[in-house]
N, C-alpha and C positions, 0 to 999 in steps of 0.2 A: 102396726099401721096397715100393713097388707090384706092380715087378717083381720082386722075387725072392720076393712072398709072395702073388701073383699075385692081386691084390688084383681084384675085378670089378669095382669102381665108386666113383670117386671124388665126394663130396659136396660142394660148394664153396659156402657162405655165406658171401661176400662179395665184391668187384669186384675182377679185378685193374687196380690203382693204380700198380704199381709202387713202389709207399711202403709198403703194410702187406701187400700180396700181388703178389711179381712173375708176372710171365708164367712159367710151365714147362711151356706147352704151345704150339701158334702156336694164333692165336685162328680162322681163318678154315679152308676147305679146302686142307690142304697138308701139308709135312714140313719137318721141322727138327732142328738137332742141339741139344740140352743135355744138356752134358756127354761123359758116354759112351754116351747113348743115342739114337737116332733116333724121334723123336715124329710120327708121321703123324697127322692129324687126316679121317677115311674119310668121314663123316658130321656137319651142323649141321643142329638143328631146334628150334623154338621150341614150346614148351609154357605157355603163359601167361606168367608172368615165366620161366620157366626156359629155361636155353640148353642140349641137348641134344647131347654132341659124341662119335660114336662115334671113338676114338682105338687104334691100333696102337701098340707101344712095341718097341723092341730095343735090345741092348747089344751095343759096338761088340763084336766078334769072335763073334758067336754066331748061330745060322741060328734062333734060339728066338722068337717073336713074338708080344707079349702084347696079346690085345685087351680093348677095357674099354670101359664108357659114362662119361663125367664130366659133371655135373650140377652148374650151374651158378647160384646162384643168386643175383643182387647185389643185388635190394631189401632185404635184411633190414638195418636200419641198424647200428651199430654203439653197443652199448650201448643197444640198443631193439628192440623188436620190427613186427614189418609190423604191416600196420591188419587183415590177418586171416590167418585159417588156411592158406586154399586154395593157394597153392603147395606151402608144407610139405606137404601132405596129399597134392599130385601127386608130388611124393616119394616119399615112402613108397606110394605106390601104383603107381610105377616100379619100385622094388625087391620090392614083392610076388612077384611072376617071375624073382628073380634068384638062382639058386641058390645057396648060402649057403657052402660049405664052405669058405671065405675070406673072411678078414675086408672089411668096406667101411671105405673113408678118409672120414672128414669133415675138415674144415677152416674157418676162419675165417681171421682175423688173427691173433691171441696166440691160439686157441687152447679157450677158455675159457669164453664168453659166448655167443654165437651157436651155436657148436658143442657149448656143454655143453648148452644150450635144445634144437639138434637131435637130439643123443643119446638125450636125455632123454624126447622125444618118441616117437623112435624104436622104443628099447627097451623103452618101456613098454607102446604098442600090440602092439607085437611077443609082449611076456610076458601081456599078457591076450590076446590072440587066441590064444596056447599054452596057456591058463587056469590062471597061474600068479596063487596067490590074493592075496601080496603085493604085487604088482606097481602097483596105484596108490597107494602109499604111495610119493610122491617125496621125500619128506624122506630115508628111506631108500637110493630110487634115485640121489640129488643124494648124499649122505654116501658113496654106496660108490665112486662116481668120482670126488669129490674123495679119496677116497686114492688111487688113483692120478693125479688130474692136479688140484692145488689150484686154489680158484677156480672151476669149472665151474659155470653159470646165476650167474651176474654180481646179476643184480637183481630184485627184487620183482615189477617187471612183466614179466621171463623166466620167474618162477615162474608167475605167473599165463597167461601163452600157453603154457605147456607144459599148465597143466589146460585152457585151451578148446581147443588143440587135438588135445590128446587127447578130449576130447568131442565135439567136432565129426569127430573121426575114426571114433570109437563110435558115433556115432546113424548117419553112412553107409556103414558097413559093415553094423549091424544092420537097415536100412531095405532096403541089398542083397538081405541075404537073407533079407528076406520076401518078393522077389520072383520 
């Protein structure tokens, strides 16, 4: 999926465990095969909690080489949210710069909860910084991805970090740029 839709950036909220997220990348500087493809790992850097891994991918018989950043993030618990914003928000402020014409992969565990909270977060500063007027209506945002992926923001206190951190994303972007 990554590679053939040549995805730029994979989002990863949550640890790989081996239990609810295996390895499908090697985790240090290096390469490896899964599957049919060759996963080189070019680049690790640390950004607060975030693990930073610029990664090459190819499929076995093809000269084609797909590079991406993946963005890793394991604090965020499971069925709960961090104690603040600021990773999240280094997030999305990573992806500010990454040209768009392909889609980005998020990911959690099932899928749902952490990733629907990311999404959600995502999307939303994204469509007010385009000054789309609906856009902080989450009830709306939250209904239109549970049709396509049921469940998405799990619980009451998802809902709630996705409004402070979109606030908190609002007030330092508009603080930016009065500067």
């Amino acid at each position: 999926m990554v590679y053939d839709n040549r995805c730029p950036v994979i989002v990863m909220v949550t640890k790989f465990d081996g239990f609810k997220c295996d390895e499908y990348l090697p985790l240090s500087k290096s390469q490896d095969i899964f599957g049919k493809f060759t996963i080189e790992i070019t680049k690790i850097r640390k950004d607060g909690q975030l693990v930073l891994r610029g990664v090459k991918v190819q499929r076995d018989e093809s000269e084609v080489v797909h590079s991406l950043l993946h963005i890793e993030y394991s604090e965020w618990p499971d069925h709960g949210v961090p104690n603040s914003s600021t990773d999240v928000r280094r997030i999305l402020k990573r992806l500010y710069h990454i040209p768009r014409q392909q889609p980005i992969v998020a990911h959690c565990s099932a899928g749902i909860g952490r990733t629907g909270a990311y999404i959600t977060i995502h999307n939303t500063v994204e469509r007010i910084v385009l000054g789309e007027l609906g856009a902080v209506d989450l009830v709306e945002t939250v209904k239109r991805f549970r049709s396509q992926r049921p469940g998405m923001v799990q619980t009451e206190d998802q809902y709630k970090f996705c409004y402070q951190a979109i606030a908190d994303e609002l007030k330092d972007l508009i603080s930016k740029s009065k500067h």
